[in-house]
C-alpha positions in Angstrom: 2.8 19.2 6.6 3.2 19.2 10.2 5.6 21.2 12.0 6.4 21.9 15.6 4.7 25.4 16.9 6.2 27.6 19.2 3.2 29.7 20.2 5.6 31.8 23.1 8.2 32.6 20.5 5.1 33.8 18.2 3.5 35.8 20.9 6.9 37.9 21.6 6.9 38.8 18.1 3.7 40.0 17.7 4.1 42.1 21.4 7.2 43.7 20.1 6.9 47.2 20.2 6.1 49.0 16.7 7.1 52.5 15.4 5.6 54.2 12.3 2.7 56.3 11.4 -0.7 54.6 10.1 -0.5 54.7 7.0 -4.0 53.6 5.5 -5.1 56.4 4.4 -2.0 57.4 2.6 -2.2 53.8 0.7 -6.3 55.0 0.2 -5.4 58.3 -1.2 -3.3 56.6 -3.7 -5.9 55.1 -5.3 -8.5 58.3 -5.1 -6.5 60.1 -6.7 -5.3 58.0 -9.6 -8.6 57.6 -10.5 -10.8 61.1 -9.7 -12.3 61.3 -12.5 -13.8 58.3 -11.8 -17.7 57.5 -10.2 -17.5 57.5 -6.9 -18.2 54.1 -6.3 -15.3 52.8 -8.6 -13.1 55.3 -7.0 -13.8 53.5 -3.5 -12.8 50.5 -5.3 -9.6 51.4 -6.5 -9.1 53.5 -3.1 -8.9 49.8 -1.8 -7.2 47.8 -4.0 -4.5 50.4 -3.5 -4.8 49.5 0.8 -4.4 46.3 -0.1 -2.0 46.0 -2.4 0.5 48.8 -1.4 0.6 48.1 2.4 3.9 46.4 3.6 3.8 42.5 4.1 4.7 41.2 7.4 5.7 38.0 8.3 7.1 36.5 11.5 9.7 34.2 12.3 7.2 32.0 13.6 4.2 32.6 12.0 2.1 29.6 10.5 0.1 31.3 8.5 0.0 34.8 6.5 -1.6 37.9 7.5 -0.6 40.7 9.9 -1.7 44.6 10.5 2.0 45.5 11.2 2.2 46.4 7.5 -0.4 49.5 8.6 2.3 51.4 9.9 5.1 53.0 7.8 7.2 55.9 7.7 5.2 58.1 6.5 6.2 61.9 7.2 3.8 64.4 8.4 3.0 66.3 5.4 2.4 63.2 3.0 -0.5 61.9 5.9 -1.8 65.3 5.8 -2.3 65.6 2.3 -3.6 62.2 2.3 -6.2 62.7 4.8 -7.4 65.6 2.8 -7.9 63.3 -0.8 -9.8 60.9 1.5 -12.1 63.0 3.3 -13.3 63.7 -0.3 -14.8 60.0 0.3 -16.3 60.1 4.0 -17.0 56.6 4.9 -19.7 55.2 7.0 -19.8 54.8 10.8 -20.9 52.5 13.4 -24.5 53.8 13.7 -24.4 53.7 9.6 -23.7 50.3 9.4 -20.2 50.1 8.4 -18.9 47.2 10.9 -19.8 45.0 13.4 -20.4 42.1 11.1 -20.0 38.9 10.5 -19.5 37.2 6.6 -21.1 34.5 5.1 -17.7 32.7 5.3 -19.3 29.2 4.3 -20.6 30.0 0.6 -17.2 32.5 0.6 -15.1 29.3 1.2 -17.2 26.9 -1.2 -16.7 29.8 -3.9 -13.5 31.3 -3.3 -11.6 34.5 -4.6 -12.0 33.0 -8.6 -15.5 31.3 -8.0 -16.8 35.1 -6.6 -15.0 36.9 -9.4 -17.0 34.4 -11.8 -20.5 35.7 -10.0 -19.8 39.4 -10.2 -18.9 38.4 -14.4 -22.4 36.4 -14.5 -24.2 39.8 -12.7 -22.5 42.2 -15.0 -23.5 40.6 -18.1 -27.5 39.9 -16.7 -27.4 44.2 -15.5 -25.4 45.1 -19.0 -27.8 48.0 -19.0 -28.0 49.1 -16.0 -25.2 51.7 -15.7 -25.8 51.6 -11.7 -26.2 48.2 -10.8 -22.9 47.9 -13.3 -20.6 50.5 -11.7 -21.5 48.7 -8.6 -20.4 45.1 -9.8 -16.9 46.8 -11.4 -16.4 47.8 -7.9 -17.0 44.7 -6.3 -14.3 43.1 -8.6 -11.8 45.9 -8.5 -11.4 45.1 -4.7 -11.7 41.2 -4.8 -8.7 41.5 -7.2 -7.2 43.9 -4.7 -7.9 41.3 -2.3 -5.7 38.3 -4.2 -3.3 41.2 -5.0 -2.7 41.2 -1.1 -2.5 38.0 -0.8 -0.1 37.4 -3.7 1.8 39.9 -2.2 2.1 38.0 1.0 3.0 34.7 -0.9 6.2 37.0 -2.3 7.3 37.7 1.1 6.9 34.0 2.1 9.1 33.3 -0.7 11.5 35.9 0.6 11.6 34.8 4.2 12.1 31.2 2.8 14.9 32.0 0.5 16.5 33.2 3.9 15.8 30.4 6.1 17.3 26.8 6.6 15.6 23.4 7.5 12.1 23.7 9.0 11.9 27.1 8.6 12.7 27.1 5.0 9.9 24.5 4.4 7.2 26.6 6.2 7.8 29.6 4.3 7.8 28.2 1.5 4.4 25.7 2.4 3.0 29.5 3.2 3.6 31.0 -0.4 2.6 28.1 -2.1 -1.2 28.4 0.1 -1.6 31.8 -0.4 -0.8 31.7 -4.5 -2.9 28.6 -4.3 -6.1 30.3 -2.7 -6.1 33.3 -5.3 -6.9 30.5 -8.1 -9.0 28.0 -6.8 -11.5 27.7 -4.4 -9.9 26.3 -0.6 -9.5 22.2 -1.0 -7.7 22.0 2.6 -8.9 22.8 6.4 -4.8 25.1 6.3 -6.1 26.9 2.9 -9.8 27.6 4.5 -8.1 28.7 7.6 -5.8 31.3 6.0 -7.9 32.8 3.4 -10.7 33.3 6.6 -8.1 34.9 8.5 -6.9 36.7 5.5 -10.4 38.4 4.9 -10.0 39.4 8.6 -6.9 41.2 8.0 -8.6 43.0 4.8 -11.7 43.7 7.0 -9.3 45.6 9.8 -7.0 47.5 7.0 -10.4 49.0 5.8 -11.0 50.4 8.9 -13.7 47.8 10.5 -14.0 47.1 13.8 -15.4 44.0 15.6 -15.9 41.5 12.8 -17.2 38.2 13.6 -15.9 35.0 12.6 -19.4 33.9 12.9 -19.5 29.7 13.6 -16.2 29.1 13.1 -16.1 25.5 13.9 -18.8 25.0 11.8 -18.2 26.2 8.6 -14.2 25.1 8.6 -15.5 21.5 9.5 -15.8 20.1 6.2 -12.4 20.9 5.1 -10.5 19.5 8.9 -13.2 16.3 8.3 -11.2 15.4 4.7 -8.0 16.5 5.9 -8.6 14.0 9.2 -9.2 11.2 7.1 -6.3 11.8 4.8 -4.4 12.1 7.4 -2.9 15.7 7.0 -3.6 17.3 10.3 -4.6 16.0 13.9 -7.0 17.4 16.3 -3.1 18.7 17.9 -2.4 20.4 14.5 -5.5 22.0 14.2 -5.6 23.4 17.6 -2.2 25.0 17.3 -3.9 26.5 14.1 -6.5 28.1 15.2 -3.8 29.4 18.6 -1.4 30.8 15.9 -4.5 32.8 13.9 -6.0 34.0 17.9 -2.9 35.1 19.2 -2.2 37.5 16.4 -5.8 39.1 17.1 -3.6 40.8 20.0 -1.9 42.9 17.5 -4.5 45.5 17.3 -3.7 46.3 21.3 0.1 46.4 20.3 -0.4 48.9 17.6 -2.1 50.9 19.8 -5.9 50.1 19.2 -6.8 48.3 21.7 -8.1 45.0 22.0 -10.5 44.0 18.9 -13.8 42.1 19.9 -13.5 39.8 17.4 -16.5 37.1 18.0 -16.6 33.6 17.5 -19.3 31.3 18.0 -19.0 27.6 18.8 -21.6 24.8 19.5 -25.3 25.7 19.0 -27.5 23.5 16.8 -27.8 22.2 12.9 -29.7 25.0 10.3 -31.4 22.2 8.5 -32.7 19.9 11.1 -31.8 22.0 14.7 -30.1 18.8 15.9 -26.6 19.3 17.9 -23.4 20.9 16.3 -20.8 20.4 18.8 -17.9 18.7 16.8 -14.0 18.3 17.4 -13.5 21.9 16.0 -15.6 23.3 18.6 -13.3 21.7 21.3 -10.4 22.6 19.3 -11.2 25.9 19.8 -11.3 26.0 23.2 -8.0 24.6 23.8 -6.5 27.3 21.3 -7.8 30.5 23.6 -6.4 28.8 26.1 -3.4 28.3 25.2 -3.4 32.4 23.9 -4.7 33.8 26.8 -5.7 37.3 25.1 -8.7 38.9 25.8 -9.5 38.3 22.3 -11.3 36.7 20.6 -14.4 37.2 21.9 -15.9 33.6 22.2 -19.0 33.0 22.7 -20.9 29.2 23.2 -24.5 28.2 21.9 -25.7 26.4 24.7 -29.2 23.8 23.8 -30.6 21.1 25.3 -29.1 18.7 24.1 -25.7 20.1 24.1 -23.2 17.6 25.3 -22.4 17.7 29.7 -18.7 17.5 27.9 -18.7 20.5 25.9 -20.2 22.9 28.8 -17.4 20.9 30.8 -14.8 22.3 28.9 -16.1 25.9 28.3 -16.3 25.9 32.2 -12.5 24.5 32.0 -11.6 27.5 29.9 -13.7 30.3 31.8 -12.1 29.2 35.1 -8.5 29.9 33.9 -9.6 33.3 35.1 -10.1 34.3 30.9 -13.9 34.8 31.7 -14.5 33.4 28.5 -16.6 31.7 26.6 -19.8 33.8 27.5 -22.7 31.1 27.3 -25.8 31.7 24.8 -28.6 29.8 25.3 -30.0 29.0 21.6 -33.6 27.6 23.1 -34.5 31.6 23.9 -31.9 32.9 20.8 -33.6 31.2 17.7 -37.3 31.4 18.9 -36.3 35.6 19.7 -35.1 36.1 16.4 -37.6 34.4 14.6 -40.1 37.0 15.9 -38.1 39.3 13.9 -39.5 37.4 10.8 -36.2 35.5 9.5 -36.4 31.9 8.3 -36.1 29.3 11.2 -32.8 27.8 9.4 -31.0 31.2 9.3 -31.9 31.9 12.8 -30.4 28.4 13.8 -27.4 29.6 12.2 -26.8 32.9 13.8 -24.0 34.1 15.3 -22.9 37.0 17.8 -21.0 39.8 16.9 -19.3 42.8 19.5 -19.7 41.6 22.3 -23.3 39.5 22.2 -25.3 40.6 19.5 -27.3 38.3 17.8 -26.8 38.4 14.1 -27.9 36.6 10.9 -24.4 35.7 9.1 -24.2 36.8 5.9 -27.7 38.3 5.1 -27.8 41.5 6.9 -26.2 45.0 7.3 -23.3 45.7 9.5 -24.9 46.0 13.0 -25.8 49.1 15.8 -26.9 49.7 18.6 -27.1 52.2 21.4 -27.3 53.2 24.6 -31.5 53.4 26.4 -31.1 55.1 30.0 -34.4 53.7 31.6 -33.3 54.5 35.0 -33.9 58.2 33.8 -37.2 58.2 32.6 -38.2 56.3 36.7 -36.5 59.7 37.9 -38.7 61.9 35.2 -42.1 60.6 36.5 -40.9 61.1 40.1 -39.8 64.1 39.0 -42.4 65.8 37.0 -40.3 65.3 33.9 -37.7 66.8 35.3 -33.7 65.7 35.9 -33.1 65.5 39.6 -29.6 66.5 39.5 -29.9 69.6 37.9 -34.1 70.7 37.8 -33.4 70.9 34.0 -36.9 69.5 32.2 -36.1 66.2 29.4 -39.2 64.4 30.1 -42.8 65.2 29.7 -45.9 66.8 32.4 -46.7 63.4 34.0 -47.9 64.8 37.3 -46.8 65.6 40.4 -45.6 62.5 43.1 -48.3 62.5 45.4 -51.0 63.4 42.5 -50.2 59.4 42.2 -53.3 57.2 44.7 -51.9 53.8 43.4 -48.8 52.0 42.0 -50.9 51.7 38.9 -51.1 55.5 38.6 -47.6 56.0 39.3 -46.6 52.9 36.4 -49.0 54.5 34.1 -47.2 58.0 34.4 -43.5 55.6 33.9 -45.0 54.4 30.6 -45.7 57.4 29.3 -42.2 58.7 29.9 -40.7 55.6 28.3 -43.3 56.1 25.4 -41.8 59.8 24.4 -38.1 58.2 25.1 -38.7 55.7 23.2 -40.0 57.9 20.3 -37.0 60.4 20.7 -34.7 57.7 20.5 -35.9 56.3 17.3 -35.8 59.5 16.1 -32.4 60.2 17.1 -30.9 57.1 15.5 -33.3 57.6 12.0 -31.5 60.7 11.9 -27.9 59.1 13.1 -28.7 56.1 10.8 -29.6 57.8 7.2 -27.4 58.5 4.7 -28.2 61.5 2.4 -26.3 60.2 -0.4 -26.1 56.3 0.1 -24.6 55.9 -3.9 -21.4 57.8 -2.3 -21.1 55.8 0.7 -21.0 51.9 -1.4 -18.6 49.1 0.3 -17.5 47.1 -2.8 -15.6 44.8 -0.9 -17.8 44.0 2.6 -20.9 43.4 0.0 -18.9 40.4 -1.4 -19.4 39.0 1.8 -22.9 39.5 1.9 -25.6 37.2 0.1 -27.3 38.3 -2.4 -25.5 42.1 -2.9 -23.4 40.3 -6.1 -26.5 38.6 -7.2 -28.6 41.2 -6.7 -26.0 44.3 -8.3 -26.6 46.2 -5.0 -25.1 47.3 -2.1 -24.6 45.9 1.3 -26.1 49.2 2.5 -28.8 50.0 -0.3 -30.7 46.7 -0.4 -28.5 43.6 -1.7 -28.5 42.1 1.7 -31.1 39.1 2.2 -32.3 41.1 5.0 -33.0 44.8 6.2 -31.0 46.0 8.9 -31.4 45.7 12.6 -30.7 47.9 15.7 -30.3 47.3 19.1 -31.9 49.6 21.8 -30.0 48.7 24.8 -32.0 48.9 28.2 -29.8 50.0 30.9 -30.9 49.3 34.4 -33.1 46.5 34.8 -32.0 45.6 38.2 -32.1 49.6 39.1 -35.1 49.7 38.0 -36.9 46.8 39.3 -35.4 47.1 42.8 -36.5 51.5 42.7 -40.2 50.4 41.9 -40.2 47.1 44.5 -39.2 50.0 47.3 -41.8 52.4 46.0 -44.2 49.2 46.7 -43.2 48.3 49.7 -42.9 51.6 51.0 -44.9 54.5 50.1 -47.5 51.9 48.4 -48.0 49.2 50.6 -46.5 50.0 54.2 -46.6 53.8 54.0 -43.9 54.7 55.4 -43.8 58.7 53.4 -45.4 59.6 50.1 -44.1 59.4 47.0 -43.2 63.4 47.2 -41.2 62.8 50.4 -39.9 60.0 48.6 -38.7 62.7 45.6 -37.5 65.1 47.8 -35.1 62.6 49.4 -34.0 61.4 46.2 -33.2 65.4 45.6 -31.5 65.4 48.6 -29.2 62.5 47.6 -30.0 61.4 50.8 -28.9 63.9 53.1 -30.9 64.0 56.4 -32.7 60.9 55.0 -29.8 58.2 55.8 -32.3 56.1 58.1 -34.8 56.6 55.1 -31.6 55.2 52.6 -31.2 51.9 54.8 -34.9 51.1 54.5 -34.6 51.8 50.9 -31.3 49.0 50.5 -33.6 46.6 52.8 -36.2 46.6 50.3 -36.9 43.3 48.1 -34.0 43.4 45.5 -34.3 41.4 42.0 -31.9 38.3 42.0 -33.2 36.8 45.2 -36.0 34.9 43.7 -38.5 37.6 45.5 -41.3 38.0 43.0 -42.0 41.7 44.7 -38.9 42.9 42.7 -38.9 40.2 40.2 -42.2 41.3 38.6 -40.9 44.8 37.6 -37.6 42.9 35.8 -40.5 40.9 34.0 -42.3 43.9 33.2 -39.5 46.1 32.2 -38.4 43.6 29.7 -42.0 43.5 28.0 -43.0 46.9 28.7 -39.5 48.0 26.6 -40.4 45.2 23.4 -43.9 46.2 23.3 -42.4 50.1 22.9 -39.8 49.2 20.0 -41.9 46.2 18.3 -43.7 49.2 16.8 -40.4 51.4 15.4 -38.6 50.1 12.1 -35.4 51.0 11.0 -34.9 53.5 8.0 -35.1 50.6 5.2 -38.1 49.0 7.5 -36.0 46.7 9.6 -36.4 45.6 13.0 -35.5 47.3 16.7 -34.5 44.8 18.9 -33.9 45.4 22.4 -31.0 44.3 24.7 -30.5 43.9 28.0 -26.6 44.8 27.9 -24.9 47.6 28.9 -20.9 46.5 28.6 -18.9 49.3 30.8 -22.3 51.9 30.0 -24.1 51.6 33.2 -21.2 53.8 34.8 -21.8 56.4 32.4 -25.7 56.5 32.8 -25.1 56.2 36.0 -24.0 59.5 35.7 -26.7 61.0 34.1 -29.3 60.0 36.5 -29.9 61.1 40.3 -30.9 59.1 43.5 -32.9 56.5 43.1 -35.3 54.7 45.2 -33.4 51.3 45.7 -30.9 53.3 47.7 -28.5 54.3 45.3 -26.8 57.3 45.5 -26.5 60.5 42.6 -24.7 59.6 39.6 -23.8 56.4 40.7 -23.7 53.5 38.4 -26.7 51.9 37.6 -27.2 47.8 37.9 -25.0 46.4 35.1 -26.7 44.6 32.4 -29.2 42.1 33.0 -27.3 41.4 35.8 -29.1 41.8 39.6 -27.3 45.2 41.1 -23.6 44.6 42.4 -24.2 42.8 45.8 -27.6 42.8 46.3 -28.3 39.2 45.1 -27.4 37.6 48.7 -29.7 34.8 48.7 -26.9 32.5 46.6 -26.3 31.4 42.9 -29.6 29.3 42.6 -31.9 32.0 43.6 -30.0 34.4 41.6 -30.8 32.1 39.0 -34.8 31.9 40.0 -34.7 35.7 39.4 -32.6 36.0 36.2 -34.9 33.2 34.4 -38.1 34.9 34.9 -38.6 37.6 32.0 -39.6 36.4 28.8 -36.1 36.9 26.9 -37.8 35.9 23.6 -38.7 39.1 23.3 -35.0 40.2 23.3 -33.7 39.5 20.4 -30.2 41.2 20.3 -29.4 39.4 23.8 -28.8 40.0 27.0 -25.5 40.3 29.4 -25.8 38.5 33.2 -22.1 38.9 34.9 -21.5 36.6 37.6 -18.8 36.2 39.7 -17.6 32.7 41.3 -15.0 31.5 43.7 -11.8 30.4 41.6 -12.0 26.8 43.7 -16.3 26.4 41.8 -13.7 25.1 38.9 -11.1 23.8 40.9 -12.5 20.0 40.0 -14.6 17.6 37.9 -17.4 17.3 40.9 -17.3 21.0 41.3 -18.0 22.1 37.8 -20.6 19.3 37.3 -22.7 21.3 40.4 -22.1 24.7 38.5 -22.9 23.1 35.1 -26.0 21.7 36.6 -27.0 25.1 37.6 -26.3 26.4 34.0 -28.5 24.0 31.9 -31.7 24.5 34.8 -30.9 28.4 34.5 -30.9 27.7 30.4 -34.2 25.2 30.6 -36.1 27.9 32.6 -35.8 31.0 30.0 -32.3 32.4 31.2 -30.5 33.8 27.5 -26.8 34.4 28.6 -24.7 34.0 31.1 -20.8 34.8 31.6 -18.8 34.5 34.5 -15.9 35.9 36.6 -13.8 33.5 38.4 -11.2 35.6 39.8 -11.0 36.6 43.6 -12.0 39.9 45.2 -9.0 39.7 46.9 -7.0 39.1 43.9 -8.8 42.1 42.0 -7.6 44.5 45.0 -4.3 43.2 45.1 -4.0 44.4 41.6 -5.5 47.5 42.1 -2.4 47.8 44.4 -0.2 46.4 42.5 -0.6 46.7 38.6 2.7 45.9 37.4 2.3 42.4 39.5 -0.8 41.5 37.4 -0.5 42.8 33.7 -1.4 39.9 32.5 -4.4 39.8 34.4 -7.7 38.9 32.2 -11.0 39.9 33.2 -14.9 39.7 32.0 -16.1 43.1 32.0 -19.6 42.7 30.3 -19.7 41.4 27.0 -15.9 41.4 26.7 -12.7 40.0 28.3 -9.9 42.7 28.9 -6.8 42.8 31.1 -7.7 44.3 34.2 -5.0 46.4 35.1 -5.6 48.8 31.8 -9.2 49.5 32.5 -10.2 52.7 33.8 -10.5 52.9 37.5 -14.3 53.0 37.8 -14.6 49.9 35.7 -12.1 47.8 37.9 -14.4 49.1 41.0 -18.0 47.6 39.2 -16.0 44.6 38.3 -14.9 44.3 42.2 -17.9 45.1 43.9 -20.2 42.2 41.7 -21.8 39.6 44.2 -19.0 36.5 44.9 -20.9 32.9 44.6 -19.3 30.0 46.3 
């Protein structure tokens, strides 16, 4: 049924200021305690049926479809949330860096299934594990909080039928074409691109209620498709129809900041290539799409392009359309370095073509693995411990290891040899720290009924997400901080105490201890140095080497149930904060600055113009990263201004792609726009930026972000 959309009506309603206490774990405790003397596991389960059935169901006036996280706050009084809080910390949950979120379903066989279809598969398991009491408590579970699930969603279709009851004309009609979807969808399996739509966005909801942050739609226009191809042909919806859609479901993505948490980096991945033959995806959905964040203007969803070969000139075209409405969205993936990167991890080529990202650019197997993690790898640091002896040089304190001192280094192979070794113990330490962050003592009282429905194999398996029902192991990300830092410090120390002698490497230490002061003529030569990101092979060889040097040192690690440590070359808003933690450096920066951000050349020292920027950027092997990589560049709003304009900058895209580069995002608002609102917030609140890895609005970032964001290199 078409109807008009009134998408600034809608996004009022869902700004409108909220009151209320969360409520979810009073709902949770509900269900805990009805049913203590349960197992554990079944006690989880009925912990969420009762979220998801109890919560209050919230529809708006102009809502086209179901599903809101208003319903989390209620008035709830002090004393009822604290006793509530106590049942649930009976059931700790997992974490981030225990795999609870960050993840991104297997929405295409959970679609071709459905809510009755998935309940028939956990039936089939429990009879062929009759006698396994574990593998059966596990599979009750599962089905407890898929019928939780419908009981949500019936309870929505009740409050459609409410709101219709009290509504005339159009509105009437809607309402009541929203309860009849959402009863429909708890029976059968979705027939229609509208029912495939809500119960996706519907699993979303349940996902958030649960406490889950940053899950992927995975490839959206992909596996919805199918359904908008039948529906085309029958006439039911348009490419219009669609579009508003999909801007109806993004928009309400924002509710998360109104109710206080912030924007949710909620990924979506459009374009990219074929799993069965590798051939080109790009459809009408894809485009779709991009007119519906558009038209939202949020910083989320988090969108993210697969970018081939033989991607159409049209679709990068309109991504570029999109990014230079000053969103800074989609970020750009390059699936020629993706898919051969992930298949070194040992997946099938057809489930690497279909990955995804989730967070902010993490590459991820749909479906078939654990929840994501990552963390934080402060190269830049271990540089400073073999300058240093092992020692920090902003407070003497010893982290590293007995490398030698400075001058004990002849050549710039001694001194690299005594950087390796450094990186060799980090590298160890932070294996071991995340082993230790990542295990779970008692993994049978930490189950997710409901995520592992989502998951292949866990129902056909009778296991856990989290204790081996998942197609795959898990995967973790060691992020590299500093690339740029790092290759520009060791293209000085070259050029300097190496090559042209200008000091030795201890003069060089004791001015770095000094944070330059009494050395500022020794500073200058250090910023004149060759700097990565002007296609200068004296600086670019370290980026190439700091990329392989840091796969060789994780290829070796495997996670706790033996999966794989990729590295990434991302840092999001973390290079201020290691910045912090590391002293002078070589390439002229100052103590405790930020380091370089990302894979990204450091903040105004790629001068040479976009192309050789690009010559730079393209020259590690980024098959060896297999999580991904983050390059933030920042261009002129007029680079989009026109057809002829964006063809150029395309052009420069698809060479940067053809030549090894793995992502790219870009910036198109102007410095002197970005100080403006610095001056003026309440002028600019609407303001959307790319930080790294994820859009947000400018004027609520912290002040030392805006500043990184500010001082990037501008491209004309």
């Amino acid at each position: 049924m078409q109807m008009q959309f009134d998408l600034t009506a809608l996004k009022a309603e869902v700004q409108m200021p909220v009151s209320g206490r969360y409520a979810a774990a009073v709902y949770r405790a509900q269900g805990y305690a009805q049913h203590a003397d349960e197992e554990n596991v079944i006690a989880r389960a009925y912990a969420i049926h009762s979220l998801f059935t109890s919560h209050r169901k919230v529809l708006y006036q102009n809502d086209r479809f179901a599903g809101s996280l208003r319903g989390m706050l209620a008035d709830v009084s002090e004393e009822a949330a604290s006793a509530a809080g106590q049942i649930c910390a009976q059931y700790p949950e997992r974490g981030f860096h225990t795999n609870s979120d960050h993840y991104a379903a297997n929405y295409s066989h959970f679609l071709n299934r459905g809510i009755p279809g998935t309940l028939e598969d956990i039936d089939a398991s429990l009879i062929r594990y009759a006698d396994d009491a574990e593998k059966t408590a596990f599979l009750r579970s599962t089905k407890i909080a898929m019928e939780g699930f419908a009981g949500m969603i019936l309870g929505y279709a009740d409050e459609a039928d409410r709101m219709a009851d009290a509504a005339e004309g159009d509105d009437k009609l809607r309402f009541a074409e929203i309860a009849a979807r959402c009863r429909r969808i708890t029976t059968e399996a979705p027939q229609s691109f509208a029912d495939a739509l809500q119960l996706v966005w519907f699993t979303y909801i349940a996902f958030a209620y649960e406490g889950r942050y940053a899950m992927a739609f995975g490839r959206l226009d992909q596996y919805l498709y199918p359904f908008y191809e039948r529906d085309l042909a029958s006439g039911i919806v348009t490419e219009e129809s669609v579009t508003d859609d999909f801007a109806s479901i993004f928009i309400k993505i924002g509710e998360r900041r109104t109710l206080g948490g912030g924007d949710d980096v909620s990924n979506i991945a459009i374009g990219g290539v074929k799993p069965e033959d590798g051939t080109d995806a790009t459809n009408a959905l894809s485009y779709c799409i991009l007119r519906a964040v558009r038209a939202c203007f949020i910083p989320g969803p988090n969108l993210s392009a697969r970018i081939h070969k033989d991607t159409p000139k049209e679709f990068l075209d309109a991504c570029l359309e999109v990014i230079g409405t000053g969103l800074g969205y989609p970020a750009l993936m390059n699936d020629d370095v993706n898919i051969p990167a992930l298949q070194r991890m040992g997946y099938s080529l057809e489930d690497c073509r279909d990955y995804c990202m989730v967070g902010c650019i993490e590459n991820f197997i749909q479906g078939k693995q654990p929840p994501w993690s990552d963390g934080r790898f402060n190269t830049p640091v271990y540089l400073e411990y073999a300058l240093n002896n092992g020692c920090s040089l902003l407070d003497g304190v010893k982290r590293g290891i007995e490398t030698g001192e400075p001058d004990s280094f002849a050549t710039m192979d001694d001194f690299m040899d005594a950087f390796m070794e450094q990186l060799r113990v980090g590298a160890k330490n932070y294996v071991d720290w995340f082993n230790r962050a990542n295990t779970v003592a008692d993994t049978i009282n930490h189950q997710s009924p409901f995520l592992s429905c989502f998951c292949d194999d866990c129902i056909a398996n009778g296991k856990d997400i989290n204790r081996g029902g998942a197609k795959y192991p898990t995967a973790h990300g060691a992020c590299g901080m500093g690339i740029a830092t790092v290759a520009d410090s060791l293209a000085a120390i070259e050029t300097l105490v190496y090559r042209d002698k200008v000091l030795t490497l201890g003069e060089l230490r004791d001015a770095l201890a000094a944070n330059f002061a009494g050395y500022e003529e020794l500073q200058k030569q250090m910023i004149a140095a060759p700097k990565y990101g002007n296609n200068d092979d004296i600086a670019d060889k370290y980026a190439i080497w700091f990329v392989e040097a840091q796969a060789d040192l994780f290829d070796s690690y495997r996670t706790p149930d033996g999966g794989r440590y990729y590295i990434a070359i991302a840092s999001n808003t973390q290079n201020i904060g290691a910045g912090r933690e590391v002293g002078a450096t070589p390439d002229g920066r100052g103590a405790g600055m930020p380091v370089s951000d990302a894979a990204s050349p450091m903040r105004g020292m790629d001068r040479s113009g976009p192309t050789a920027s690009a010559l730079s950027l393209c020259k590690p092997d980024y098959t060896r990263v297999a999580c991904g990589t983050v390059v933030n560049q920042k261009y002129t709003p007029d680079m989009f201004a026109n057809a002829e304009k964006r063809a150029k900058l395309g052009a420069v895209i698809r060479s940067y792609f053809l030549m090894g580069g793995q992502e790219l995002q870009i910036n198109c608002v102007s410095k002197d726009m970005l100080r403006d609102a610095q001056a003026h917030p309440g002028d600019y609140e609407s303001l959307v930026v790319r930080v790294s890895g994820f859009s947000a609005y400018y004027t609520k970032l912290d002040r030392s972000v805006q500043d990184d964001i500010l001082a990037r290199t501008e491209h004309y």
